[in-house]
C-alpha positions in Angstrom: -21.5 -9.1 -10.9 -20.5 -12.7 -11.8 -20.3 -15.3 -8.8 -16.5 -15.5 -9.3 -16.5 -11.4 -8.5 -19.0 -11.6 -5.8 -16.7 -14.5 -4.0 -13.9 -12.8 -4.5 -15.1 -9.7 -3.0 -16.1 -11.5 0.4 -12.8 -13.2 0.3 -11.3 -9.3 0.2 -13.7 -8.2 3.0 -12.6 -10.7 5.1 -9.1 -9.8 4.9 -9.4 -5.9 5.0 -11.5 -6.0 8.3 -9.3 -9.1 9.6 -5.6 -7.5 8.9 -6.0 -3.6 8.4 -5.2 -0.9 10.4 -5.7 2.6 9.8 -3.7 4.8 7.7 -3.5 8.4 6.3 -3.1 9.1 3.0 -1.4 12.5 2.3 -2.3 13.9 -1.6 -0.3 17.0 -3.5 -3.1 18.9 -2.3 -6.0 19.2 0.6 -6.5 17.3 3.4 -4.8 13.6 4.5 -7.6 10.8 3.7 -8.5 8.4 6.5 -7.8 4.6 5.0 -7.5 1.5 6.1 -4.7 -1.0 4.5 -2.4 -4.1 5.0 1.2 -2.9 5.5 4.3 -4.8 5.9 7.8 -4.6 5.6 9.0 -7.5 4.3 13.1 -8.3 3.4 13.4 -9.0 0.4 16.5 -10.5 -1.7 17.9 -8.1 -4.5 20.2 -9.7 -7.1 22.5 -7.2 -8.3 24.7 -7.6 -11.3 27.9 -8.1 -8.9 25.8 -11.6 -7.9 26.2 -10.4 -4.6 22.8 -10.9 -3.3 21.9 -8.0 -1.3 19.1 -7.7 1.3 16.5 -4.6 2.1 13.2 -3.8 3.7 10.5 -3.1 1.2 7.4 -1.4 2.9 4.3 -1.9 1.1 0.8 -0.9 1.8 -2.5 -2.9 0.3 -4.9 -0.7 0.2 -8.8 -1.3 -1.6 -8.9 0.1 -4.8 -12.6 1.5 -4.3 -11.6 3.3 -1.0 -9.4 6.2 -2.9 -10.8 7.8 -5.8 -8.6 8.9 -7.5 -5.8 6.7 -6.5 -2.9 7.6 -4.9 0.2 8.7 -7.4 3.6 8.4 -7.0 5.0 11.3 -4.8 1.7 11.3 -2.6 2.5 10.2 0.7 0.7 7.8 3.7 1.5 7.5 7.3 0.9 4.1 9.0 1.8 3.6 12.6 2.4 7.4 12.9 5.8 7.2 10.5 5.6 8.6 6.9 6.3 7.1 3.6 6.3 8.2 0.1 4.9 6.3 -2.2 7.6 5.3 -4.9 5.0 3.0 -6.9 2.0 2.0 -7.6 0.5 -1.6 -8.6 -3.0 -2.7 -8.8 -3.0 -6.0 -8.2 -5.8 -7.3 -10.3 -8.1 -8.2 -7.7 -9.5 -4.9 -6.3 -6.2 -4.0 -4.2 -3.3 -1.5 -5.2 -0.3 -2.4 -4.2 1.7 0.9 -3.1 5.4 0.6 -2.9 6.9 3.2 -0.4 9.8 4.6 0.8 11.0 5.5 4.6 10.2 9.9 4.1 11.7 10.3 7.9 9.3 13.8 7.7 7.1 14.1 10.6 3.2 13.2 9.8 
């Protein structure tokens, strides 16, 4: 592991066990996965081709790469704070962390 990848995983550590909160990660098939990721639901501005600019919430879960093998998919689902969201994307980030996009599912956990 070069120094660069050994700081940068510290710098990851740090922020997983500073800012995540457990979640459940809900596969196709067998039982929901204990994680732990970053969530937030940011607004976000959305320019549509009216050039109305329109405003939503777009909840998003960090999670660490290495804690789901395999990684989640599109159409698996998590719940974080006891609501549930599909995942509608997925993004590594580059730097260890996926990015999942998700959608309100309004299905209990």
């Amino acid at each position: 592991m070069t120094p660069f990848a050994r700081a940068q995983r510290l710098v990851a550590d740090a922020v997983r066990s500073t800012f995540a909160e457990p979640v459940l990660l809900h596969r196709e098939t067998g039982d929901p996965q204990p994680l732990r990721g970053i969530f937030s639901a940011a607004h976000e501005a959305v320019d549509v081709s009216s050039g109305q600019p329109v405003s939503m919430v777009q909840p998003l879960l960090e999670v660490w790469q290495d804690d789901c093998t395999p990684p989640p998919v599109e159409g698996d689902a998590v719940t974080v704070r006891g609501q549930r969201y599909l995942i509608v994307d997925v993004r590594p980030d580059g730097y260890g962390f996926l990015r999942l996009l998700l959608h309100l599912d309004g299905a209990s956990p």
